[in-house]
Phi, psi and omega in degrees: 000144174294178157322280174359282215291348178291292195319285217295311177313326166284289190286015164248341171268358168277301161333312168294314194260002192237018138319306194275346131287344180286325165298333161336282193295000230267158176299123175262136173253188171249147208288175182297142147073055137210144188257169208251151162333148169224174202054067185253170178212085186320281181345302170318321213250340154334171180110167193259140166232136135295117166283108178287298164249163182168161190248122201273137200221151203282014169261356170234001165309118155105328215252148183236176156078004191289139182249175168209154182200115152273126185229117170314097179292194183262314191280026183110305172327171169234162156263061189319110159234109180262145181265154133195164197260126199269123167297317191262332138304346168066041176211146201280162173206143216199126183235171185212129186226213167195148186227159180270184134224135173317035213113227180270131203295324198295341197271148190267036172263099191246182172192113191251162158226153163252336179264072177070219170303340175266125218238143165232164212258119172233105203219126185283127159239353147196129178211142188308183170290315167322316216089029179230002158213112202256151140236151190230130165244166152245209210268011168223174188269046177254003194191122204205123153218167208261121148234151234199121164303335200261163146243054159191183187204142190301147184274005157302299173316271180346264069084321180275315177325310188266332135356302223268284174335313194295312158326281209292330163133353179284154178252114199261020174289354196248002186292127166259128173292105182282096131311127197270131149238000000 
């Protein structure tokens, strides 16, 4: 093959690959008609979280004992590190990512990646005053989780929770109970 024929070949395969990346890469919101915490206080919401619940998806699939810990990078950023125990494999498995905010810091509007350039819509969208019980959707109803300073959570939260998800449009037949020990 010629020059030409290289040149035509890059740029019509950058053309083909760069929706998909640009959709990748794309600004994450908070989805239509739900608000985000306001007066959030990262410092506060640093910290070990219990996963009680979530609608299981293949990076968590099959896993138990799950945690979240959040941390304050020096450049602003957060420090995602999640735990959980793979049941089918009998071995802990353990990722690590960073989150943004979406805006304005007071607000429970994020955006975490474990991949690179690629961010998913991560937004408190009711937690007590204390810290001590969150619920998080993302940014579509494929993703939804109950997280807990404790491992375990009162069953009023619970219950308010699932009110408040139901409201928003999830089919909450899709819930997983996150075993604790």
């Amino acid at each position: 093959m010629n020059y030409k024929t290289y040149i035509k070949i890059a740029i019509g395969s950058a053309l083909l690959i760069a929706p998909f990346i640009i959709n990748a890469c794309k600004t994450v919101k908070v989805p239509p008609g739900v608000s985000v915490v306001d007066n959030f206080e990262i410092k506060s919401y640093a910290g070990k979280w219990y996963e009680i619940a979530r609608f299981d998806f293949k990076h968590e699939k099959d896993l138990n004992q799950v945690t979240a810990e959040y941390s304050l990078n020096d450049d602003g950023s957060i420090k995602v590190l999640n735990k959980g125990f793979d049941t089918k494999k009998n071995e802990w498995k353990e990722s690590e990512g960073k989150a943004n905010f979406i805006g304005d810091q007071n607000k429970g509007a994020l955006k975490v990646s474990f991949f690179g350039p690629f961010y998913s819509g991560y937004n408190v969208v009711s937690m007590d005053p204390a810290y001590e019980n969150v619920l998080v959707f993302g940014e579509s109803t494929d993703y939804i989780w109950f997280l807990s300073r404790n491992k375990s959570m009162p069953e009023k939260v619970k219950e308010k929770f699932i009110r408040i998800a139901i409201e928003a449009g999830y089919d909450m037949s899709r819930l997983v109970w996150t075993e604790q020990k």
